[in-house]
C-alpha positions as CSV (number, residue, x, y, z in Angstrom):
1,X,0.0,0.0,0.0
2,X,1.3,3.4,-0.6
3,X,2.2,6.1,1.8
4,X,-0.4,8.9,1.9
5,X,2.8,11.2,1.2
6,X,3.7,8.9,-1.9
7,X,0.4,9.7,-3.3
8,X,0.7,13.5,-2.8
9,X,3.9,13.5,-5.0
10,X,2.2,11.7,-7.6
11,X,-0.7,13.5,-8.0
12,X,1.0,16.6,-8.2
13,X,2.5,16.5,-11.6
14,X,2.2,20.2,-12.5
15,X,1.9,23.9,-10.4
16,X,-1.5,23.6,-11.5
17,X,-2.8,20.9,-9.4
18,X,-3.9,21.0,-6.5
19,X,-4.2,17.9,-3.9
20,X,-7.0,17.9,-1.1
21,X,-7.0,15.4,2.2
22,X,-9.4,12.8,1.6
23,X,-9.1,10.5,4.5
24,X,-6.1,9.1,6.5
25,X,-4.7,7.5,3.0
26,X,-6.8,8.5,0.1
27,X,-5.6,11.9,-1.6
28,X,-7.9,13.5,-4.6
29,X,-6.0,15.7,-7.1
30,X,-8.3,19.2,-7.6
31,X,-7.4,20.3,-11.2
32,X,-10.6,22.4,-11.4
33,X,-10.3,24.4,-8.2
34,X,-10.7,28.6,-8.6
35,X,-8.1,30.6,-9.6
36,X,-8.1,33.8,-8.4
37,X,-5.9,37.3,-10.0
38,X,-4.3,39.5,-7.2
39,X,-7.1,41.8,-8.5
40,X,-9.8,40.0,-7.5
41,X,-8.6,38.9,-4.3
42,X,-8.2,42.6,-3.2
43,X,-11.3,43.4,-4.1
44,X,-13.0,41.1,-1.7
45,X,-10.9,43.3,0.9
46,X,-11.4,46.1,3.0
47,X,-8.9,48.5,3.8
48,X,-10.8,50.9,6.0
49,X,-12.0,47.9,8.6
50,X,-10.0,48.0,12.0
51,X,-7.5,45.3,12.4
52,X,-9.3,42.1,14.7
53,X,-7.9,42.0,18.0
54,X,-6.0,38.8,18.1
55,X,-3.8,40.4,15.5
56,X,-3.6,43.2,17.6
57,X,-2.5,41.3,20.3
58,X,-0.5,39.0,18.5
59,X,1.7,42.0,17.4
60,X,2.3,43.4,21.1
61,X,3.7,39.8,22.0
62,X,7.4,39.9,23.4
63,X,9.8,39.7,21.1
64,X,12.1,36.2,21.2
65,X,15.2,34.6,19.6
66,X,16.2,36.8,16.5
67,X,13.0,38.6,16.8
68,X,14.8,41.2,19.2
C-alpha cells in the first residue's frame, strides 16, 4: 500500500494541481479548483475595517530569539 505522502507527490505532476486530504490514505488531485488574480482577491478586501484584536495582540507579544 502506498504512503499517503507517496500519493501527494504523484498527484502533483504540474503547479496547477492541487491535492486535497481525503481521509487518512486517500488523496484526490483538484485540477478544477478557482483561480483567483491578485485583482480580484483585493477586491474582496477592505482597507478601511480596523484590524481584529487577536492580530492586535499577537503584534504586542514579546519579542524572542532573533525577533529582538
Amino acid at each position: 500500500m502506498k504512503s499517503p505522502l507517496d500519493t501527494l507527490r504523484g498527484s502533483v505532476n504540474t503547479q496547477g494541481n492541487v491535492v486535497a486530504f481525503d481521509n487518512e490514505n486517500d488523496w484526490e488531485a483538484l485540477g478544477d479548483s478557482p483561480r483567483y488574480t491578485l485583482e480580484e482577491l483585493l477586491h474582496q478586501c477592505d482597507p478601511s475595517a480596523p484590524e481584529a484584536a487577536d492580530m492586535i495582540a499577537w503584534q504586542n507579544l514579546k519579542k524572542v530569539g532573533r525577533e529582538e
